[in-house]
N, CA, C and O atoms as a GROMACS GRO file, in nm:
protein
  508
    1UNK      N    1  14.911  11.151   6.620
    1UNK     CA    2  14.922  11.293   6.644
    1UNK      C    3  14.951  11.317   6.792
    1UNK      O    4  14.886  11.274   6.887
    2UNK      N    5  15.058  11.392   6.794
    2UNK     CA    6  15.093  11.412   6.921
    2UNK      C    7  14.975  11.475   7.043
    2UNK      O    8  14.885  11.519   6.972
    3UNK      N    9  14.942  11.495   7.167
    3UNK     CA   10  14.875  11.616   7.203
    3UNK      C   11  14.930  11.712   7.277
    3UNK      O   12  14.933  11.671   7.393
    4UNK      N   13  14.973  11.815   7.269
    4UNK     CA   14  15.022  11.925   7.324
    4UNK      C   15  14.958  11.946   7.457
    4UNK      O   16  15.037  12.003   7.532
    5UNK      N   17  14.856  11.924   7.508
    5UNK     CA   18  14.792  11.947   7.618
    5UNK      C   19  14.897  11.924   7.748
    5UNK      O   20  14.989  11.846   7.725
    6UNK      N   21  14.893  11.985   7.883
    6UNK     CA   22  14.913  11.928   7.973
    6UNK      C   23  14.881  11.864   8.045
    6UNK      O   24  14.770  11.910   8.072
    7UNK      N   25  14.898  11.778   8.108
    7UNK     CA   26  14.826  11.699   8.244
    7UNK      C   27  14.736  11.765   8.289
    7UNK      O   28  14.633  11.699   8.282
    8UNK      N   29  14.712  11.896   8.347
    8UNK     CA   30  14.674  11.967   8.415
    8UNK      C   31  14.541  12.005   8.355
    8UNK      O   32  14.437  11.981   8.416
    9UNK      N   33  14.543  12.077   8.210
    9UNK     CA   34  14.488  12.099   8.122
    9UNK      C   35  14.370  11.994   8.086
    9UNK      O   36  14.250  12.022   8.087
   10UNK      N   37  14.440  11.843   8.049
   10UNK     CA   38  14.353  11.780   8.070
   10UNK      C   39  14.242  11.704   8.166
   10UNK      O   40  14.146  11.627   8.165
   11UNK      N   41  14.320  11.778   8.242
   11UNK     CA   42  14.223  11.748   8.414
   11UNK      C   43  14.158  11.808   8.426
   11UNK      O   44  14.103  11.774   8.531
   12UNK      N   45  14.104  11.909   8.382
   12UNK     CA   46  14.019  12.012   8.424
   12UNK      C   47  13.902  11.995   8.412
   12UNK      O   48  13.898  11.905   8.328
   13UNK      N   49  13.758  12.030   8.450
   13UNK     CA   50  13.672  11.960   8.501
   13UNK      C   51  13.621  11.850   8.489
   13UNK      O   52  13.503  11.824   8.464
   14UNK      N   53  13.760  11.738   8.516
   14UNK     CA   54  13.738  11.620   8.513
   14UNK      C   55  13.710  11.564   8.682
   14UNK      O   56  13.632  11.472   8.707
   15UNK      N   57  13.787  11.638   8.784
   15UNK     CA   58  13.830  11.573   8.899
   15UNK      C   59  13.676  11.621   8.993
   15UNK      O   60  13.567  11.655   8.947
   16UNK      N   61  13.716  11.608   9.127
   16UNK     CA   62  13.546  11.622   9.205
   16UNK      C   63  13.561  11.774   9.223
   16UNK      O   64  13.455  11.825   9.258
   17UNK      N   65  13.649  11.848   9.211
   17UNK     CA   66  13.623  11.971   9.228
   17UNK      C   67  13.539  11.982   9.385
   17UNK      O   68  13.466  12.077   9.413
   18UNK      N   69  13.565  11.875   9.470
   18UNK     CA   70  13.560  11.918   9.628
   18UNK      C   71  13.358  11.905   9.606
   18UNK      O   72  13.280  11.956   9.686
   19UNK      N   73  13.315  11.832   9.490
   19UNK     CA   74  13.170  11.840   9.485
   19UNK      C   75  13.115  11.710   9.567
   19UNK      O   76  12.996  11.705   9.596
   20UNK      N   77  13.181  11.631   9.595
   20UNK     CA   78  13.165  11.491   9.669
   20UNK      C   79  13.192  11.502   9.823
   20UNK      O   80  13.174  11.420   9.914
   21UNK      N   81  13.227  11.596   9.822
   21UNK     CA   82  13.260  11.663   9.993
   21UNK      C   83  13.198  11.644  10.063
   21UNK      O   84  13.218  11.566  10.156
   22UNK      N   85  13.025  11.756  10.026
   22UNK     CA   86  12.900  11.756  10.112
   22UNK      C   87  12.833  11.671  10.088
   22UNK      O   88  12.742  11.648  10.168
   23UNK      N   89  12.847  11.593   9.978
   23UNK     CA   90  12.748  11.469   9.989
   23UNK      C   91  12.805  11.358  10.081
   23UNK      O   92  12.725  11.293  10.148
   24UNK      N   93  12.947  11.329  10.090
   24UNK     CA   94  13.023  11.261  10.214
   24UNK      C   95  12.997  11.293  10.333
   24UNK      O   96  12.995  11.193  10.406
   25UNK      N   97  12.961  11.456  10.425
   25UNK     CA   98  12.923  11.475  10.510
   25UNK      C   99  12.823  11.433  10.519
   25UNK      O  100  12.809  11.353  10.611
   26UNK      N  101  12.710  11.459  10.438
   26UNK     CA  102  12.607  11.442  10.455
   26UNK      C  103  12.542  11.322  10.472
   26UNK      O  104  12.434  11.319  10.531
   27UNK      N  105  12.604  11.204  10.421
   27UNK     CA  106  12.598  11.117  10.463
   27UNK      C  107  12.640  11.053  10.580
   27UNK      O  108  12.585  10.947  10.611
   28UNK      N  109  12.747  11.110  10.667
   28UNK     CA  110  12.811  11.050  10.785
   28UNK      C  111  12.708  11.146  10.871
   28UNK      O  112  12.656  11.077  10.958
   29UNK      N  113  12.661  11.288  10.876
   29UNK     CA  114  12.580  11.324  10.987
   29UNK      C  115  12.464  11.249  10.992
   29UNK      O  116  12.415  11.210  11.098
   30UNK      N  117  12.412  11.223  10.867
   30UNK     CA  118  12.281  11.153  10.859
   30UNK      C  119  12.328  10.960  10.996
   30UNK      O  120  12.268  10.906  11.090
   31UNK      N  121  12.421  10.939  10.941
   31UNK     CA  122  12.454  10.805  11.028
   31UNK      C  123  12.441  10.852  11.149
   31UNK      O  124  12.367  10.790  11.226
   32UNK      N  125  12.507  10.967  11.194
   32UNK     CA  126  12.532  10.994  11.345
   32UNK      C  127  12.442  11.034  11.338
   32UNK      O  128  12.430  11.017  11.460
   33UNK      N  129  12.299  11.105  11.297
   33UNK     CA  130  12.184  11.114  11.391
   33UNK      C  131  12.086  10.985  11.384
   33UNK      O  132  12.008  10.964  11.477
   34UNK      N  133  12.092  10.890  11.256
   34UNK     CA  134  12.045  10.765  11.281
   34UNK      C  135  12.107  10.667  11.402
   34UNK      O  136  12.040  10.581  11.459
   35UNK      N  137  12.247  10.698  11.430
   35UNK     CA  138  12.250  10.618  11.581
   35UNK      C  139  12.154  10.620  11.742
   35UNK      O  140  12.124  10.527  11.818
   36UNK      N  141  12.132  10.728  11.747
   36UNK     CA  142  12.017  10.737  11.888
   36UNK      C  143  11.856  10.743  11.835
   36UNK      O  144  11.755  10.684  11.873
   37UNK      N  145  11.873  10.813  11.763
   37UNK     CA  146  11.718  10.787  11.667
   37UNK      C  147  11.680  10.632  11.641
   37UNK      O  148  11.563  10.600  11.663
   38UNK      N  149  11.780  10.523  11.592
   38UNK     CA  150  11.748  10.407  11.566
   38UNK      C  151  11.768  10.308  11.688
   38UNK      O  152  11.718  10.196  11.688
   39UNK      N  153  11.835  10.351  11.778
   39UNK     CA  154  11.850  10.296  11.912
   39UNK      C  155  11.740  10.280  11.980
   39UNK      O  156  11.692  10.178  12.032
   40UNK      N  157  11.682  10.444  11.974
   40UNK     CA  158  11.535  10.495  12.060
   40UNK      C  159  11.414  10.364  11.966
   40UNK      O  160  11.344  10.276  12.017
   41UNK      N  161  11.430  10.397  11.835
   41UNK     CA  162  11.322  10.338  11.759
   41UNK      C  163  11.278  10.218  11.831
   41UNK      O  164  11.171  10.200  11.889
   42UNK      N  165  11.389  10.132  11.817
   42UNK     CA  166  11.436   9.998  11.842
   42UNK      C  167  11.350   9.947  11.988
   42UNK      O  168  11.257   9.871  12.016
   43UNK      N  169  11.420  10.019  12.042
   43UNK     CA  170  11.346  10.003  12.163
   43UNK      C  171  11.183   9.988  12.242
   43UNK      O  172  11.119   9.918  12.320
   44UNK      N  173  11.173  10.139  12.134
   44UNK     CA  174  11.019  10.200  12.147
   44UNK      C  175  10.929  10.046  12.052
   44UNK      O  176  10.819  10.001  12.086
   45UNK      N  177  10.980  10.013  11.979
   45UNK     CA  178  10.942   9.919  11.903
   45UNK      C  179  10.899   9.758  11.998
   45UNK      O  180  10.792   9.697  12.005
   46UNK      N  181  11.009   9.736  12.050
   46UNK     CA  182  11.017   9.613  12.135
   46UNK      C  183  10.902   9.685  12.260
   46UNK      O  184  10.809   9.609  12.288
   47UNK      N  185  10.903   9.783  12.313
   47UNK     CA  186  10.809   9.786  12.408
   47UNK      C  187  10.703   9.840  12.351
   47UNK      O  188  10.691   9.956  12.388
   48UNK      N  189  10.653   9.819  12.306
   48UNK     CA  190  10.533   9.872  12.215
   48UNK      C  191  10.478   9.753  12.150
   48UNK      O  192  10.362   9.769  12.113
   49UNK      N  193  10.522   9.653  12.129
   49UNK     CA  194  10.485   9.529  12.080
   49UNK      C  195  10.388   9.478  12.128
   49UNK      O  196  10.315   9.436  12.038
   50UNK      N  197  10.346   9.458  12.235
   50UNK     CA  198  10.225   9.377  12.270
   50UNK      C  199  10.122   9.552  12.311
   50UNK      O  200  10.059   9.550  12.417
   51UNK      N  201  10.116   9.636  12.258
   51UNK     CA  202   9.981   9.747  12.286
   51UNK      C  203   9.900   9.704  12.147
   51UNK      O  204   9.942   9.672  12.036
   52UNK      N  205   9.744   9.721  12.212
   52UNK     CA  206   9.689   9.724  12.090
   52UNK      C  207   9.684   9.853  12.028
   52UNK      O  208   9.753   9.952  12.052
   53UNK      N  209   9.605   9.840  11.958
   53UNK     CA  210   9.561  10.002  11.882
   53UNK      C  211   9.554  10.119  11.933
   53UNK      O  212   9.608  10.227  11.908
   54UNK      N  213   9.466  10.078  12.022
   54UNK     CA  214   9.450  10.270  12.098
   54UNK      C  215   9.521  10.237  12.141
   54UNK      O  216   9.507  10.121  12.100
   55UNK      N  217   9.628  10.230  12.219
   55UNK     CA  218   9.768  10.235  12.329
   55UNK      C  219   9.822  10.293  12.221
   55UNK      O  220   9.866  10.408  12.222
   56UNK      N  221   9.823  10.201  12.099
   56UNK     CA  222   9.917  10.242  12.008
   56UNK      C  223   9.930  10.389  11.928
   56UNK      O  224  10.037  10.438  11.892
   57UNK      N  225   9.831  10.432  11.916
   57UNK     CA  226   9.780  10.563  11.850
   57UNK      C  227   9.813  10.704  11.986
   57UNK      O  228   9.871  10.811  11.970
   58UNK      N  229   9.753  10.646  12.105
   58UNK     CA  230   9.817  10.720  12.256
   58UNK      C  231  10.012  10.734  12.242
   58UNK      O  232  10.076  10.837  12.259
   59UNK      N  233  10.046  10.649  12.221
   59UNK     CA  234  10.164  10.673  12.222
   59UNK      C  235  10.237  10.718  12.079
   59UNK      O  236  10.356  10.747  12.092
   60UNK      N  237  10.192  10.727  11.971
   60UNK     CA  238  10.242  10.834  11.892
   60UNK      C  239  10.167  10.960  11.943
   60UNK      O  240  10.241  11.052  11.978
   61UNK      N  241  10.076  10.975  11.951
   61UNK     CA  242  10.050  11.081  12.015
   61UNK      C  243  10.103  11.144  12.124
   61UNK      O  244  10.063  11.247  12.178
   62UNK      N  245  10.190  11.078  12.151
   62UNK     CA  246  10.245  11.168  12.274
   62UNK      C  247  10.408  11.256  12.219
   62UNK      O  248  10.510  11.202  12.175
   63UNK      N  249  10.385  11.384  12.237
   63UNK     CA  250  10.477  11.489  12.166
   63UNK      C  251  10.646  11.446  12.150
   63UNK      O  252  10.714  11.482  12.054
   64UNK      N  253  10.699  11.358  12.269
   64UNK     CA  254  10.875  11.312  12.213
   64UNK      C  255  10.811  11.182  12.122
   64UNK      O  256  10.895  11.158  12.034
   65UNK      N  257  10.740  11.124  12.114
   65UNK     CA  258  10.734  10.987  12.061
   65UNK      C  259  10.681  11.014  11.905
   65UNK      O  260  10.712  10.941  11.810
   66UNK      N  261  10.592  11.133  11.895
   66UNK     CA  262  10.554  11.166  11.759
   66UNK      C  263  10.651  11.249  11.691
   66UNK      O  264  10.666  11.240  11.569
   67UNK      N  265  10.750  11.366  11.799
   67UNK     CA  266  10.853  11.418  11.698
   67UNK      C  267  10.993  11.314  11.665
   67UNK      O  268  11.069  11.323  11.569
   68UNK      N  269  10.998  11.208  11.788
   68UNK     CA  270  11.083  11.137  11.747
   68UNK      C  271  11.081  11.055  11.617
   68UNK      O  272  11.184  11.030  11.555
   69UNK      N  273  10.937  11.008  11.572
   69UNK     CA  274  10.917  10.943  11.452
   69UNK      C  275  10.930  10.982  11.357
   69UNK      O  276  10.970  10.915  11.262
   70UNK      N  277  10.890  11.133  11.351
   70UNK     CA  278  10.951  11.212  11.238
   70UNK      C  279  11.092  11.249  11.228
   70UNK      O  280  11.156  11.253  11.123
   71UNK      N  281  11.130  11.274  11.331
   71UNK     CA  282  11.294  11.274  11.262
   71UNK      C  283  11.361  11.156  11.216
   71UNK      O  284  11.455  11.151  11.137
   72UNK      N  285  11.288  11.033  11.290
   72UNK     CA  286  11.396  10.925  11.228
   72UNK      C  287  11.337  10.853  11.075
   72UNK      O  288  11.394  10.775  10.999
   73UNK      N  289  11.222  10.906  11.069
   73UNK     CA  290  11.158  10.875  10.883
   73UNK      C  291  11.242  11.001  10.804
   73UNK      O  292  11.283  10.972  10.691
   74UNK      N  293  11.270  11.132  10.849
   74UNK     CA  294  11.369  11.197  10.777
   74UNK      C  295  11.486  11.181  10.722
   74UNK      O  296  11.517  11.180  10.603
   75UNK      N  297  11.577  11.163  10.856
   75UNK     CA  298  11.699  11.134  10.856
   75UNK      C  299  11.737  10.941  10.794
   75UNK      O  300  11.835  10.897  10.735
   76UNK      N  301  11.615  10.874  10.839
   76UNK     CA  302  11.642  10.742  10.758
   76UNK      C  303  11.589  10.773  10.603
   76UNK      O  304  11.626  10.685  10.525
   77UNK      N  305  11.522  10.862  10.550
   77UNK     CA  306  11.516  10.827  10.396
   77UNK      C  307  11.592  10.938  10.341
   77UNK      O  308  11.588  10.956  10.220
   78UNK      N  309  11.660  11.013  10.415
   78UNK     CA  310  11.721  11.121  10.373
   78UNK      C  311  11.862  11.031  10.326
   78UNK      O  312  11.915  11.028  10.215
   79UNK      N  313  11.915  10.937  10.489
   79UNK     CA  314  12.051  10.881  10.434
   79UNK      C  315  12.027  10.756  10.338
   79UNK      O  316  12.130  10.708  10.290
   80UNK      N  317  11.922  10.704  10.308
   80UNK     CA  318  11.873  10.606  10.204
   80UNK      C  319  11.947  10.649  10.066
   80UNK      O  320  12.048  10.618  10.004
   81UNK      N  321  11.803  10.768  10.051
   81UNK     CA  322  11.851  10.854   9.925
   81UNK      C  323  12.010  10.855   9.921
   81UNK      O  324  12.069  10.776   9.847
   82UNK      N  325  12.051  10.908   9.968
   82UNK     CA  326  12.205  10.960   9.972
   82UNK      C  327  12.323  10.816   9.914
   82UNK      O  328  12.417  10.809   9.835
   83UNK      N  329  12.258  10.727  10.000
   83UNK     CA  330  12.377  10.574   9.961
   83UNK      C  331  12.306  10.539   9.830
   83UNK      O  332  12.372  10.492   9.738
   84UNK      N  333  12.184  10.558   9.818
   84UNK     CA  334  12.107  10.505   9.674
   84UNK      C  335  12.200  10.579   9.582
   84UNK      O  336  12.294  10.519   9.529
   85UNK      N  337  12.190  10.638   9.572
   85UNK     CA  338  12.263  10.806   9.507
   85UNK      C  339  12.419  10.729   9.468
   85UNK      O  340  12.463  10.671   9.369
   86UNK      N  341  12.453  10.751   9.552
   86UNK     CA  342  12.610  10.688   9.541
   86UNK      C  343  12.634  10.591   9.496
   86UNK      O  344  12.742  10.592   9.436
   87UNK      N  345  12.542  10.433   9.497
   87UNK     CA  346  12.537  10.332   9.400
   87UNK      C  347  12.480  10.355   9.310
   87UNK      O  348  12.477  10.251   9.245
   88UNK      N  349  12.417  10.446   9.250
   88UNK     CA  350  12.393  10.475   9.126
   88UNK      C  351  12.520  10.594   9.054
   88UNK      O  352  12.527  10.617   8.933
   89UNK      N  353  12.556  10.620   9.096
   89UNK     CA  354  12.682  10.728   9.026
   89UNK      C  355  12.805  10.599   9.014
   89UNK      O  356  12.876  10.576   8.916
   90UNK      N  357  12.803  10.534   9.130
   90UNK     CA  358  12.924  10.436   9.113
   90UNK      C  359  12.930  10.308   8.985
   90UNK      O  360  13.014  10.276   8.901
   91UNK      N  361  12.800  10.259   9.019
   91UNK     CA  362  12.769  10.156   8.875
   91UNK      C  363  12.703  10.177   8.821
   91UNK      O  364  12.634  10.077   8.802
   92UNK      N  365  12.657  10.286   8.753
   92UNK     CA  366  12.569  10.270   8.639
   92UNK      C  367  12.650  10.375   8.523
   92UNK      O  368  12.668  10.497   8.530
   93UNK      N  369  12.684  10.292   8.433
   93UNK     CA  370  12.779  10.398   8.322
   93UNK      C  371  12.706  10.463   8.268
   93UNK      O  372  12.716  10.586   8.276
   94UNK      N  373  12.612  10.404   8.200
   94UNK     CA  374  12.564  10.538   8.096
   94UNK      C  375  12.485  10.665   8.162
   94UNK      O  376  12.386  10.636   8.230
   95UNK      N  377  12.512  10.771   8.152
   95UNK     CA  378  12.478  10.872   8.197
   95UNK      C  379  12.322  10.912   8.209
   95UNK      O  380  12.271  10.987   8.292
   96UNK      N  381  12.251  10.829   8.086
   96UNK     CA  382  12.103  10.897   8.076
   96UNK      C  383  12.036  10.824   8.212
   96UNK      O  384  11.948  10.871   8.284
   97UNK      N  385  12.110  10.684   8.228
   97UNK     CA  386  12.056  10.600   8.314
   97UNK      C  387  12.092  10.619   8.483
   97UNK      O  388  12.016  10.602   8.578
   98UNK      N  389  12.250  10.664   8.483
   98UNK     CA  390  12.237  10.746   8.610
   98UNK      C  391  12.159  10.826   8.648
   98UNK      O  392  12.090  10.802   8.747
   99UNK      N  393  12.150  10.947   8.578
   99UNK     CA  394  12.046  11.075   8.607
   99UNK      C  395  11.881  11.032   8.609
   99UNK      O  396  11.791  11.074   8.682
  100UNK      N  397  11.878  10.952   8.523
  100UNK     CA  398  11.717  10.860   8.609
  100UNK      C  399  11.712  10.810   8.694
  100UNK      O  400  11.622  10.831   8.776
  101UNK      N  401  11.795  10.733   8.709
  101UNK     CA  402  11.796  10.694   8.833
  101UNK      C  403  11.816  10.746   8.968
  101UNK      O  404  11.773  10.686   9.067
  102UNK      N  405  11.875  10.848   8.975
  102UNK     CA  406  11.891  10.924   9.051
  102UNK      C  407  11.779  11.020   9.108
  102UNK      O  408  11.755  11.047   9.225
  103UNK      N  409  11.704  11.073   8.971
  103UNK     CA  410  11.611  11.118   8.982
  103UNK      C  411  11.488  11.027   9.037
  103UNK      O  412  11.419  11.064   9.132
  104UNK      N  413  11.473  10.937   8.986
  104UNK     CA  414  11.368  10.836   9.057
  104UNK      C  415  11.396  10.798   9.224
  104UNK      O  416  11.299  10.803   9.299
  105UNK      N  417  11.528  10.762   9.279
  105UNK     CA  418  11.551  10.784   9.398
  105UNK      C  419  11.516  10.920   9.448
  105UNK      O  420  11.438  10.914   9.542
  106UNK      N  421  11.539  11.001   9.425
  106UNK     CA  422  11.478  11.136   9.511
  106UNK      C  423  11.348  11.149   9.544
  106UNK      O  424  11.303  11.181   9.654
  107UNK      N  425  11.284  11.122   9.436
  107UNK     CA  426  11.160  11.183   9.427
  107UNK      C  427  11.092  11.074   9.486
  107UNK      O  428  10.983  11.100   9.536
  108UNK      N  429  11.136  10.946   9.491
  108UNK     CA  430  11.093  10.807   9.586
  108UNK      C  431  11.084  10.819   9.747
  108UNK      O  432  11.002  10.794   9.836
  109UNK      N  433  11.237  10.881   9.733
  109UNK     CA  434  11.223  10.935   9.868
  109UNK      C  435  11.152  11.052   9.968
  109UNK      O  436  11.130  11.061  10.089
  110UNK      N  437  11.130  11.135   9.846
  110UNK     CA  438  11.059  11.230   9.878
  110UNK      C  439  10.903  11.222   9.897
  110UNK      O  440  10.831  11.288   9.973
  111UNK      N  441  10.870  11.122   9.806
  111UNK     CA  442  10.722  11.111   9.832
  111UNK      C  443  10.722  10.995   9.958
  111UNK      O  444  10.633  11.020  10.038
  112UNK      N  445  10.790  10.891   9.988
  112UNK     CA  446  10.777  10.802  10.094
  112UNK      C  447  10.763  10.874  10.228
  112UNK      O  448  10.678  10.867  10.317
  113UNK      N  449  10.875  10.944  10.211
  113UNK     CA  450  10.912  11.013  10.339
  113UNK      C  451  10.794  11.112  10.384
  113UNK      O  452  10.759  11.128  10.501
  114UNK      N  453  10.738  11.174  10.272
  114UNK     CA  454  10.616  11.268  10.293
  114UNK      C  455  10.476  11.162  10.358
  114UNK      O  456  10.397  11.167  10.452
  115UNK      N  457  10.498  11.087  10.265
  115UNK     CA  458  10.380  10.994  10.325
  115UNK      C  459  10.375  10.921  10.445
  115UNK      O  460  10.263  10.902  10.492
  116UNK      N  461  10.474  10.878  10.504
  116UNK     CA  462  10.512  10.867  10.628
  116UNK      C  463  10.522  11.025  10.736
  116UNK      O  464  10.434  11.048  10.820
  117UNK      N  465  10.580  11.071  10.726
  117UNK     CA  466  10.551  11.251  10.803
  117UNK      C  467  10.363  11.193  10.798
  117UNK      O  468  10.294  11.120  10.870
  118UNK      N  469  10.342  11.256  10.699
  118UNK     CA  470  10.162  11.311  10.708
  118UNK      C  471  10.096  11.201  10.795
  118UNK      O  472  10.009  11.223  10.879
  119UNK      N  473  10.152  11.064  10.759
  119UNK     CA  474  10.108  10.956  10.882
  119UNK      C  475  10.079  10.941  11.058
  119UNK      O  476   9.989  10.913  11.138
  120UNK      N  477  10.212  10.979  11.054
  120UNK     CA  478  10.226  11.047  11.190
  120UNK      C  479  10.139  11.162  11.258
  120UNK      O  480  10.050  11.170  11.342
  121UNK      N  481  10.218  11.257  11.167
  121UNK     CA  482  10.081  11.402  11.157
  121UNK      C  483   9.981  11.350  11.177
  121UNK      O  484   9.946  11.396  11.286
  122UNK      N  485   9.878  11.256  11.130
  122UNK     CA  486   9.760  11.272  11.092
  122UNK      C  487   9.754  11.226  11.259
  122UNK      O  488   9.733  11.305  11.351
  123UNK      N  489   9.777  11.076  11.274
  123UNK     CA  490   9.757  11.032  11.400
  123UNK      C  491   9.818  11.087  11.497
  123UNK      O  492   9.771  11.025  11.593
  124UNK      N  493   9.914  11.185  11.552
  124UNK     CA  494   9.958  11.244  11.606
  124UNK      C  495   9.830  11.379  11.686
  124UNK      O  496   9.808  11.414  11.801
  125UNK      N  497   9.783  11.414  11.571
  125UNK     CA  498   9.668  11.557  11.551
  125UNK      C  499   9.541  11.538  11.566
  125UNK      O  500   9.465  11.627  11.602
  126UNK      N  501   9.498  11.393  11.533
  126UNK     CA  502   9.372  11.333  11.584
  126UNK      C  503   9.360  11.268  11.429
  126UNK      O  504   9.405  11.306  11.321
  127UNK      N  505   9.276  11.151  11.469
  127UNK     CA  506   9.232  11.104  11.318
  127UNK      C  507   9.142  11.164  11.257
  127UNK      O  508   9.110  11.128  11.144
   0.00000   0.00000   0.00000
């Protein structure tokens, strides 16, 4: 049987409809604010290595070093999520198993990331 349809016709909400856009940005800003965020980390990390405990707790406590930790547990599980995301839309065919999966990445991320924030917070605010 022939199909009368057009090309066009049959394209129709097949293509990204420009929906892969902001998740593409969103992933490249997330990189560009993980570059100085993970630079700083890096660093703060290597010199921070030999403090014990209280040094250690003093220096999240101190206001750039405690908001810095929170932005880079944001922006690192924010762009996690996001590439997780994308290898799961890319290889996983069956649909019920994408959307779980997907869903289980979010909400992974969402609770990690929370639990890390409140970490900070806590020791940041006093124990």
């Amino acid at each position: 049987m022939k199909d009368f349809k057009s090309p066009l016709s049959r394209a129709r909400g097949l293509g990204s409809a420009r929906s892969g856009t902001s998740h593409w940005w969103s992933q490249r800003i997330s990189a560009i604010a993980l570059i100085p965020l993970g630079l700083w980390l890096c660093l703060s990390l290597v010199m921070i290595a030999s403090y014990d405990h209280a040094q250690a707790v003093e220096w999240i406590r101190s206001p750039i070093n405690g908001i810095g930790l929170t932005l880079a547990i944001i922006a690192l599980f924010y762009h996690a999520s996001l590439g997780l995301q994308t290898i799961a839309e890319d290889y996983l065919s069956a649909e019920w198993l994408k959307i779980g999966a997907i869903i289980v990445i979010r909400l992974s991320a969402i609770a990690l990331s929370a639990t890390a924030v409140f970490s900070v917070l806590r020791i940041a605010l006093g124990e």
